[in-house]
ROTI-522347 format. One record per residue (C-alpha): residue in three letters; x, y, z. Coordinates in pm, whole numbers, padded with zeros to 5 digits, always signed. Layout:
N
alaXYZ;...
//
This chain:
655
unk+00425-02134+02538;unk+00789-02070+02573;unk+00952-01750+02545;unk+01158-01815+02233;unk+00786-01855+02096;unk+00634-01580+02224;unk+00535-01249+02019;unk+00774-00951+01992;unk+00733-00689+02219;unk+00500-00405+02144;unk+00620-00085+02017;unk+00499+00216+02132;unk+00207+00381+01959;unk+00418+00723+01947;unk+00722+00539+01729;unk+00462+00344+01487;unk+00465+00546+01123;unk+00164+00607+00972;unk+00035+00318+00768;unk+00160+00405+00379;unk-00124+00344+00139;unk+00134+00347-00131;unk+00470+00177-00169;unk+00820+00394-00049;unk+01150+00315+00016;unk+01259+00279+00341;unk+01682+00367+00381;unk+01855+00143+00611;unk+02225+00180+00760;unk+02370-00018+00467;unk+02117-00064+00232;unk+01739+00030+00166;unk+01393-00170+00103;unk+01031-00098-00046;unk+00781-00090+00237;unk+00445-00243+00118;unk+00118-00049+00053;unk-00091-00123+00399;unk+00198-00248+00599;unk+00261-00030+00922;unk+00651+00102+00965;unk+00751+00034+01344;unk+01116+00190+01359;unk+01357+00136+01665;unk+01692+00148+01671;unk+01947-00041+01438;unk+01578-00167+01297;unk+01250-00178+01114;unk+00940-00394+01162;unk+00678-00408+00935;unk+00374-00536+01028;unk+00109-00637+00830;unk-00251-00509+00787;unk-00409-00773+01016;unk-00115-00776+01261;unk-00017-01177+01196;unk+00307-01114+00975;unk+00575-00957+01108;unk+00869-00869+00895;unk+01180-00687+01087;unk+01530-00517+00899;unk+01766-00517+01113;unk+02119-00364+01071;unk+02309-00631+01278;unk+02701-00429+01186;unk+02977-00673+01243;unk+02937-01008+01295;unk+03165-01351+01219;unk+02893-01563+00997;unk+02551-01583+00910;unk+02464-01757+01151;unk+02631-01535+01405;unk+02432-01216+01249;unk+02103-01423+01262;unk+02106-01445+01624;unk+02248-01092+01664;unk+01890-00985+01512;unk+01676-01215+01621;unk+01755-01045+02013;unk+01726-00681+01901;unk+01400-00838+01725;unk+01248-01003+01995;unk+01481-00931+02265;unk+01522-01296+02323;unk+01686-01596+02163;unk+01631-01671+01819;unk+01433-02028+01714;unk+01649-02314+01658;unk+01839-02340+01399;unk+01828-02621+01133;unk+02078-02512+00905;unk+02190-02191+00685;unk+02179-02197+00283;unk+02435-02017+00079;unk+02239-01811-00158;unk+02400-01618-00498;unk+02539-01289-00436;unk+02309-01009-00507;unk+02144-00656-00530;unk+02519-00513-00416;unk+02542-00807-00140;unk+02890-01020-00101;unk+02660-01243+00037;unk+02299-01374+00092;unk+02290-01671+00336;unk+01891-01826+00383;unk+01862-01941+00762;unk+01610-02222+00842;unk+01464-02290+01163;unk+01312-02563+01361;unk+00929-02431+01389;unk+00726-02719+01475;unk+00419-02759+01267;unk+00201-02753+01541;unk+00294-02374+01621;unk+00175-02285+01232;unk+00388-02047+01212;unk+00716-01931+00934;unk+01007-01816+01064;unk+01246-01767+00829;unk+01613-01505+00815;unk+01828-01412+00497;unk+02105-01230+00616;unk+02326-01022+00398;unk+02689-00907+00416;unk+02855-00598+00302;unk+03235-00598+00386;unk+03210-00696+00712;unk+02913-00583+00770;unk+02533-00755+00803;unk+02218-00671+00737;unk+01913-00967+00868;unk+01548-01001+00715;unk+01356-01122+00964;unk+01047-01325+00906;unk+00812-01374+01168;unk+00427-01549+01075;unk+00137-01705+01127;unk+00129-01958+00863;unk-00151-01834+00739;unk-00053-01463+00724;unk+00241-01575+00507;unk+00071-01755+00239;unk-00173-01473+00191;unk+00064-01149+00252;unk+00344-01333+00041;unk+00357-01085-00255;unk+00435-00813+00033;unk+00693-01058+00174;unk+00880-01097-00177;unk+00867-00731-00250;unk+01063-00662+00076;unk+01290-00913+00007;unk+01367-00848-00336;unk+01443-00490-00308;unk+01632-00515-00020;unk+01976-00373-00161;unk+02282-00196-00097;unk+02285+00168-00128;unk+02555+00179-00423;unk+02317-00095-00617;unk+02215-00038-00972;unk+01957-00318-01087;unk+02086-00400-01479;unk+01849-00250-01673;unk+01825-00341-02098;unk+01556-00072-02151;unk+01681+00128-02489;unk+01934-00159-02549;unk+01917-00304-02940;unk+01795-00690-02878;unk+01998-00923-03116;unk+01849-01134-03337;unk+01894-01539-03206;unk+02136-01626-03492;unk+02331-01972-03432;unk+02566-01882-03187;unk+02310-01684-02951;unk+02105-02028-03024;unk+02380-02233-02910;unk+02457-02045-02570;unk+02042-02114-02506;unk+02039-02474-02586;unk+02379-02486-02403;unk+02236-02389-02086;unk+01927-02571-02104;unk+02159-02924-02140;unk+02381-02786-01838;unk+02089-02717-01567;unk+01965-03069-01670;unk+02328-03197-01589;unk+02282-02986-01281;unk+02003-03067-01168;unk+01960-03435-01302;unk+01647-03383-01508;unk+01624-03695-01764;unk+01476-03478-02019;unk+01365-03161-02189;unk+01244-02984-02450;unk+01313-02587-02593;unk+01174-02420-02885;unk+01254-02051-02969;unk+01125-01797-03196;unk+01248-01487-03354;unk+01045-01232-03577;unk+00811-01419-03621;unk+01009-01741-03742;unk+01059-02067-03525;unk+01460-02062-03516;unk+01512-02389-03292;unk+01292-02655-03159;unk+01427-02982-03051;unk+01507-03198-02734;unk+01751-03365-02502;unk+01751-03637-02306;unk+01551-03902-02285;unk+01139-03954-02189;unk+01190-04195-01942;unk+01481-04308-01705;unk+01593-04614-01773;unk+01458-04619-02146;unk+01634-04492-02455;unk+01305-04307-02627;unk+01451-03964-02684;unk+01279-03646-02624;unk+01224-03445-02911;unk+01039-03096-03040;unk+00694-03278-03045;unk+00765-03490-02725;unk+00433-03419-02461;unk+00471-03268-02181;unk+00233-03205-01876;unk+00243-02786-01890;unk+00069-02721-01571;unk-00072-02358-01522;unk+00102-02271-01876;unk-00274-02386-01952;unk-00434-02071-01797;unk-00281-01840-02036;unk-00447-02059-02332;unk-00726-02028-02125;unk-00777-01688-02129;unk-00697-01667-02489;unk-01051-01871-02523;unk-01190-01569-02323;unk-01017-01328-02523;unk-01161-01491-02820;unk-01508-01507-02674;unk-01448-01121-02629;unk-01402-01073-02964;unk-01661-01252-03066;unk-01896-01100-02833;unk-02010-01369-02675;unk-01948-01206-02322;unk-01736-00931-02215;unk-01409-00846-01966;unk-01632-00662-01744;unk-01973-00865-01786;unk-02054-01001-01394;unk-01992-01342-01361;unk-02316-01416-01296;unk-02474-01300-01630;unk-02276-01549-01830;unk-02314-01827-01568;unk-02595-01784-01332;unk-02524-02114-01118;unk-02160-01945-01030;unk-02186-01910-00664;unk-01899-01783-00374;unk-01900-01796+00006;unk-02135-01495+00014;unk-02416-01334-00242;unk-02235-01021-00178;unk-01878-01160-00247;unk-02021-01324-00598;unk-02221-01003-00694;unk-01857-00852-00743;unk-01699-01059-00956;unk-01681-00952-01311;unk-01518-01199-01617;unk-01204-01039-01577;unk-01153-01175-01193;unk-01158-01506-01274;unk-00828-01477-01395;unk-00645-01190-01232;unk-00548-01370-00917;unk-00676-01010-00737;unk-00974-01147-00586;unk-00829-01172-00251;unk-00975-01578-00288;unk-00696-01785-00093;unk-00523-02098-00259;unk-00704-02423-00194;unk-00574-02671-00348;unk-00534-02930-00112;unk-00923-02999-00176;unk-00908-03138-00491;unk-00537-03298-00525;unk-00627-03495-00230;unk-01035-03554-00279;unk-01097-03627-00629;unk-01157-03958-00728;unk-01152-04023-01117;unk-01477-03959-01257;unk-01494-03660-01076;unk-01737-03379-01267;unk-01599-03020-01363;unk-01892-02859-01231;unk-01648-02988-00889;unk-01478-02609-00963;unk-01801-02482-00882;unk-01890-02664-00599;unk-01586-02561-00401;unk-01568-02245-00507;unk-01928-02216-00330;unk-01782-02241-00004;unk-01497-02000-00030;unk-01463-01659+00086;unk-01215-01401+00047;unk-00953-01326+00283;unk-00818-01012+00138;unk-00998-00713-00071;unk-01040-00708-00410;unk-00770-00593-00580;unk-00532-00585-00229;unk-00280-00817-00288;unk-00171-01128-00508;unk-00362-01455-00398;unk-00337-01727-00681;unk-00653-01948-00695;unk-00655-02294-00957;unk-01039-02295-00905;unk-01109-01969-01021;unk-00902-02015-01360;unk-01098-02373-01381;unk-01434-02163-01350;unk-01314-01941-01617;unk-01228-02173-01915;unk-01544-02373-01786;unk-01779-02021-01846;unk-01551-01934-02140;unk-01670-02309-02299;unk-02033-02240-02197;unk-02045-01920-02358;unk-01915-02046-02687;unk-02121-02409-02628;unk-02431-02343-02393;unk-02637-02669-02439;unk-02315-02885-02383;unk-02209-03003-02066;unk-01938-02758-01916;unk-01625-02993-01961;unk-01747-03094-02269;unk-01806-02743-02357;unk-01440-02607-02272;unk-01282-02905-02472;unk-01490-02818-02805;unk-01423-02475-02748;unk-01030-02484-02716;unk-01029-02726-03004;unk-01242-02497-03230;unk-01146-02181-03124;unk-00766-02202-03008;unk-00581-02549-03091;unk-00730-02552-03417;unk-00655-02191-03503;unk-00311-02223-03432;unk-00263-02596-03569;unk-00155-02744-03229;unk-00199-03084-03360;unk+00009-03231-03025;unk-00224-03029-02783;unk-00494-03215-02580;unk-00654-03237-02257;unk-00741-03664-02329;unk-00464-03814-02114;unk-00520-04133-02288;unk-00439-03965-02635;unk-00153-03765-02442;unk+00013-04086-02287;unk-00006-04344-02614;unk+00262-04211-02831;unk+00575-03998-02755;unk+00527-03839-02405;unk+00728-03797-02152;unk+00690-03938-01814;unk+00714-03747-01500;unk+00998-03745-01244;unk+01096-03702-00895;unk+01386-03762-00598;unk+01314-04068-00467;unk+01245-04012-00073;unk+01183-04432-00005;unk+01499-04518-00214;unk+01869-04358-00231;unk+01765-04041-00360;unk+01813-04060-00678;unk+01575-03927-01013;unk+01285-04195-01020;unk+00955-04191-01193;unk+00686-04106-01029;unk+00341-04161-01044;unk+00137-04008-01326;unk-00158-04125-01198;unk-00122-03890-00918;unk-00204-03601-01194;unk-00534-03740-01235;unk-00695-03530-00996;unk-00567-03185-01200;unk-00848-03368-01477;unk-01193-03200-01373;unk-01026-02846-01333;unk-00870-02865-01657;unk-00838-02507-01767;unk-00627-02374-01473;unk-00374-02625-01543;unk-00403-03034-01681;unk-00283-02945-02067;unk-00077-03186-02261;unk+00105-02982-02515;unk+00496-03001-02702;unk+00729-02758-02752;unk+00661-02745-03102;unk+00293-02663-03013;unk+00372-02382-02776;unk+00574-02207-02986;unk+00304-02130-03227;unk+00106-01988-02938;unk+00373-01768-02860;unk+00409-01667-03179;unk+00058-01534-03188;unk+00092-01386-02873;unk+00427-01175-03036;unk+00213-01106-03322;unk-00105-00983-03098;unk-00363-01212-03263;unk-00175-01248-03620;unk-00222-01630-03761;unk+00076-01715-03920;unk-00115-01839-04214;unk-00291-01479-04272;unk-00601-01368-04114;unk-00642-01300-03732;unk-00701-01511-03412;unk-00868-01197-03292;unk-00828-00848-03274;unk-00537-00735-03121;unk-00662-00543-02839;unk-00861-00823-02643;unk-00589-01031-02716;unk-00345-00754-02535;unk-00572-00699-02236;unk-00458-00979-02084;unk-00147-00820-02032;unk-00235-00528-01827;unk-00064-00527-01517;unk-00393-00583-01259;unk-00188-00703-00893;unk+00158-00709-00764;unk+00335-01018-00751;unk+00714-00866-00617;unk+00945-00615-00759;unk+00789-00483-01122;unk+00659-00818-01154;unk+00254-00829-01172;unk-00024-01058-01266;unk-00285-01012-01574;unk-00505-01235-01675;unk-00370-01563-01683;unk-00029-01378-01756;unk+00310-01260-01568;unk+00433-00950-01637;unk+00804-00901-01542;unk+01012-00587-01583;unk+01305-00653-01346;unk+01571-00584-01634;unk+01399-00314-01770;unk+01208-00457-02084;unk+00870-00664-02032;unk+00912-01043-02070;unk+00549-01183-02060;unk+00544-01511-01891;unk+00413-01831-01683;unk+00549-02101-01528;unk+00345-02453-01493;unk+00400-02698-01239;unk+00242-02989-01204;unk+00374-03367-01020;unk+00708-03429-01216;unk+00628-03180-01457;unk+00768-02801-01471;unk+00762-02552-01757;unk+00753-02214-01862;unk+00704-01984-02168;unk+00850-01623-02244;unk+00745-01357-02454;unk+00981-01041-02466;unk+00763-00841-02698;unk+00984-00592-02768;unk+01265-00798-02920;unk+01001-00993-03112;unk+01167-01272-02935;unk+00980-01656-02739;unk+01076-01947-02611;unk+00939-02274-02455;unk+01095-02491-02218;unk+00942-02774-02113;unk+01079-03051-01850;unk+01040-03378-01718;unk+01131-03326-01351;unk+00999-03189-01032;unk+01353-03072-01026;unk+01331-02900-01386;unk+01168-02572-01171;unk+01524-02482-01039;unk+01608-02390-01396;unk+01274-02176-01506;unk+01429-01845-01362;unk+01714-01913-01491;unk+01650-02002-01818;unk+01451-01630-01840;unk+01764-01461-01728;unk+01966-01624-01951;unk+01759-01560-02254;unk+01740-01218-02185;unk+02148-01209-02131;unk+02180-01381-02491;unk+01927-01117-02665;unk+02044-00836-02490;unk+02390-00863-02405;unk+02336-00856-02023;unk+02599-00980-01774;unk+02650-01346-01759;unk+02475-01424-01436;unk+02234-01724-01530;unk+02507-01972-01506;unk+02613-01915-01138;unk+02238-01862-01057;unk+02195-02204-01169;unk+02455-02367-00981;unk+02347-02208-00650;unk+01981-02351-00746;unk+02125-02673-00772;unk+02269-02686-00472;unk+02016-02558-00259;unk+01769-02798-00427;unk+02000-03067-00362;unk+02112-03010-00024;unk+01781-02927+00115;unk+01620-03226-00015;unk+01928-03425+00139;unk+01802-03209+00482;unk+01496-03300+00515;unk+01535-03644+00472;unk+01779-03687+00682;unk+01505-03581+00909;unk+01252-03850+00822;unk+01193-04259+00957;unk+01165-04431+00626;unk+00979-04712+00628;unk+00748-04471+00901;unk+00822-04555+01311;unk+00638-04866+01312;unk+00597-04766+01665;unk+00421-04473+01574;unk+00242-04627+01266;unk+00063-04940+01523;unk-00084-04625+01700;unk-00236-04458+01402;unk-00660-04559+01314;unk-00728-04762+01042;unk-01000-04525+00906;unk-01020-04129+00880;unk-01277-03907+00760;unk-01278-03503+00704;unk-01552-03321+00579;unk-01316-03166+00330;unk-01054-03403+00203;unk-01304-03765+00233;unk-01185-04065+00355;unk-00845-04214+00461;unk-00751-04579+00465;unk-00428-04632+00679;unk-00254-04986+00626;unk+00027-05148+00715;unk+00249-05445+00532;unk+00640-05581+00492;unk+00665-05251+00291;unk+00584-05013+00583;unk+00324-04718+00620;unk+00050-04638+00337;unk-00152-04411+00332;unk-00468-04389+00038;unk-00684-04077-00011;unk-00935-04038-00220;unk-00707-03947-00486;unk-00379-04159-00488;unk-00196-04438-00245;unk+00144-04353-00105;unk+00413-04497+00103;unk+00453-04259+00467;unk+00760-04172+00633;unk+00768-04033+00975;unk+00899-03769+01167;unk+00981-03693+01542;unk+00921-03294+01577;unk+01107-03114+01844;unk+00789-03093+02031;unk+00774-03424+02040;unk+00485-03482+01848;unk+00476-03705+01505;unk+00443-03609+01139;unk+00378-03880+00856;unk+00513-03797+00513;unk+00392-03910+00221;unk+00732-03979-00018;unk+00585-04174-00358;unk+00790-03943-00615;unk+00537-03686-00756;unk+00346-03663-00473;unk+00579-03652-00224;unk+00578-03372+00094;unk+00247-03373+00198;unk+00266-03391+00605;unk+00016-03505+00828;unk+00010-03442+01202;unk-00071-03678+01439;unk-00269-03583+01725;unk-00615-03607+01912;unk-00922-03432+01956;unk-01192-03533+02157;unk-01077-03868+02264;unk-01039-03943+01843;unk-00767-03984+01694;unk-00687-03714+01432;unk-00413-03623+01181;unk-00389-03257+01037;unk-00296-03148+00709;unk-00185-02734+00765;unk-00198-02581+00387;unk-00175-02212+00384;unk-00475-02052+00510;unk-00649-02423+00540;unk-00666-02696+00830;unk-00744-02987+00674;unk-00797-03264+00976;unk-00885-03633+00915;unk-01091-03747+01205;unk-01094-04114+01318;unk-01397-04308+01183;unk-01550-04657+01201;unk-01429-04878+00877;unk-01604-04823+00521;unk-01632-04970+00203;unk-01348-04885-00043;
//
């Protein structure tokens, strides 16, 4: 391996702080940072490394002083880092000034995908002075120590910093001009960021002040979008979800601390000891130290696929972290829940026939969210929207992609495949400001299961933390309760600011429509609180970096794929994990067709020299594959997190 790849030096043991257990601030020459509970504090001069619990994530401050550019600073830091030259460098993104900074510039690097590793730098100017974040990981290490990662980032700061804080402030009420600032920004980001359509409701006290929509469904088509337009709302589901296990609470049909196991006795993880833990509560609090795998079952599930699939995989996973040690967000362990949640309430039923009946009885119903339903034929035969990507095979423009890629979200449901409208949401949110109130009299449930849910249970970044099913943010001083949903084409989020009495829905139909979620939170807590008018330049920096880096990386890719490189590629893969792959070639180029879905492949020449294929149908576009060889077979590598995934050349099969 070549020096520019090698680890940093060692430090000696005598310089290495003690290991904090809880989180402190760490002052720098120009600014300061949080250090992470469990991280070890390495400090040399004119830096700090932090290195994480297992020693694979590496995460160095260093105070670079003068330098021309970004770019100039990166490299500055990289060689007090690692005493050596820092990794290629793709390109630098301009970033919106903040925490005290006249500047925040992103640097991205070259890293091959065969090295699995992240190496990322956001540098940060003062006057004319620089201050470098440094991030050095195994792949792996960065998807599962990420909440640590954010944390450092976000509190990295100048000294004479104040965060904006709206704690004691008097929230406004959303009168027609406050209204009118919201709906204005929601039609500018979709200017921005060329999402066909949308959809926003808001409430106030209680009372739905605004629910309507812009744009259209589909581009091309005139069909407006509108209040009751469906959308896909992603992992928006979960917190409905555990509202069903709220209610089942209440109704005592199992209990937040019950074990798993009681309530479902077939729920099985990597290890008796690992599933003898888990109590109701963990299925939903993303604390479980159970690493993402999602890659399983967007690739490998072939309609008709069974819920008690949740199950199955979950069988075969392990944690990689402690319980309760950091933030590790897991889709099959919120699809277990609202599967146990449906057999509690319906135990002779089958288990996704259970958890429909049960959100239909107990929460849709309830709250009259008529528009609300997990039957994508229902969802797609009157007044939905369809979903939307860049096109990677065409010029790059908005293009509809495939819903049938969002299939495979079907047999794990609860954690994330919910049809709803804006005018549905809104009435959940409403309940949610009311803690269990019905707005027709009566209660959902008593307030205090429904409220549970919103206990802060693990770190997600700075005061931001994860409940049960539920963000809790307090950047700006007052709680805004909150989730974003993502899901191919689809993004949207909800937000609850409890103290103001105050929700809102927006709901998009864009891949693209995720650069605005943040922003649309800041700006609806600028319009109830009076805060400084930062959304708007937010947004624009969003925009561009969406934009630009799309433009990047496929400037990078061979579309139609290398035919070259295609002829050399099997006809037939297997992997234990993902099933079979069916490689063929026509006038139209490279495709590629998993168990799942069919997509045209791009290539790409890495500067190792070695060959990526990208898949680039809109919606399901970015999934790389690495060509290689193993064993005299012909193999191609999918690297997801903490997961190789690797199709393995195989005779031909039936299809």
């Amino acid at each position: 391996m070549a020096a520019a790849q090698e680890a940093p030096p060692a430090v000696p043991a005598a310089d290495a702080a003690a290991t904090p257990t809880t989180a402190i601030v760490k002052r720098l020459t120009d600014g300061s940072f949080t250090v992470p509970p469990g991280w070890r504090m390495e400090d040399r001069d004119g830096l700090v490394v932090m290195v994480s619990p297992e020693g694979d994530a590496r995460v160095a401050l260093v105070d670079v002083g003068p330098a021309t550019d970004a770019a100039a600073a990166q490299e500055k830091a990289w060689r007090a880092y690692r005493r050596d030259a820092p990794p290629p460098l793709q390109r630098t993104v301009a970033g919106a000034a903040r925490a005290g900074w006249d500047e925040v510039v992103s640097v991205v690097y070259d890293t091959p995908p065969g090295d699995a590793m992240l190496r990322h730098a956001v540098a940060h100017r003062k006057a004319g002075r620089w201050t470098v974040l440094l991030i050095d990981a195994q792949s792996a290490a960065a998807e599962k120590r990420g909440a640590a990662v954010r944390l450092m980032m976000q509190t990295l700061r100048t000294h004479d910093f104040t965060e904006e804080s709206f704690a004691g402030r008097q929230a406004h009420r959303l009168d027609s001009g406050r209204i009118a600032a919201l709906t204005g920004f929601v039609q500018t980001a979709m200017a921005e960021l060329h999402v066909p359509g949308a959809s926003l409701a808001l409430i106030d006290q209680g009372k739905v002040v605004f629910e309507g929509g812009f744009g259209v469904r589909e581009v091309g088509k005139p069909d407006p979008v509108d209040a009751h337009t469906r959308f896909m709302i992603g992992s928006n589901t979960k917190a409905l979800t555990t509202l069903l296990l709220a209610k089942m609470v209440d109704a005592g049909k199992l209990g937040w601390d019950d074990k798993v196991t009681k309530v479902y006795p077939d729920f099985r993880l990597g290890s008796a000891e690992t599933t003898d833990k888990v109590l109701v509560r963990h299925l939903v609090c993303a604390c479980t130290g159970l690493p993402r795998k999602d890659v399983t079952w967007i690739l490998n599930t072939p309609l008709g696929t069974p819920a008690s699939a949740s199950f199955r995989e979950l069988a075969t996973t392990e944690p990689t972290t402690g319980f309760g040690e950091v933030f590790q967000y897991n889709n099959l362990m919120a699809s277990a829940a609202g599967f146990i949640a449906g057999h509690a309430a319906y135990p002779k039923l089958e288990i996704g026939a259970a958890f429909d009946r049960a959100m239909q009885t107990y929460v849709f119903d309830p709250l009259e969210m008529r528009e609300s339903t997990f039957d994508y034929t229902r969802a797609r035969a009157r007044d939905s929207a369809s979903p939307h990507a860049y096109d990677r095979a065409g010029n790059a423009a908005i293009a509809p992609a495939d819903a049938g890629f969002n299939n495979s979200i079907i047999p794990y449901r609860p954690g994330g495949a919910l049809w709803s409208s804006a005018h549905d949401m809104i009435r959940y949110v409403g309940v949610e400001l009311s803690a269990g109130a019905l707005p027709s009299g009566g209660r959902l449930m008593a307030a205090e299961h429904l409220l549970e849910r919103r206990k802060p249970i693990v770190s997600i970044g700075a005061n931001h933390d994860y409940g049960m099913g539920l963000m809790i943010d307090r950047q700006w001083g007052v709680p805004i309760v909150h989730h974003g949903g993502s899901t191919a084409g689809f993004k949207a989020e909800f937000a609850v600011l409890p103290d103001a009495g105050v929700g809102a829905v927006l709901l998009t139909n864009s891949d693209y429509g995720q650069y605005m979620l943040r922003q649309f939170l800041r700006r609806l807590v600028e319009v109830v609180y009076d805060g400084q008018p930062l959304a708007e330049q937010e947004l624009k920096v969003a925009a561009a970096t969406a934009r630009n880096g799309f433009l990047a990386e496929q400037a990078r890719l061979t579309v139609p794929a290398d035919p070259v490189e295609a002829a050399k590629l099997a006809d037939h893969y297997v992997s234990p994990d993902l099933g079979a792959l069916h490689v063929t070639r026509d006038a139209d180029g490279l495709r590629f067709a998993f168990a799942s879905f069919t997509s045209r492949m791009a290539s790409r020449r890495n500067s190792d020299g070695t060959f990526s294929f990208v898949v680039i149908d809109a919606g399901a576009e970015g999934f790389e594959l690495l060509a290689g060889e193993r064993e005299g077979r012909r193999v191609l590598t999918i690297r997801a997190g903490q997961h190789d995934y690797i199709f393995t050349e195989a005779a031909a099969t039936a299809r």
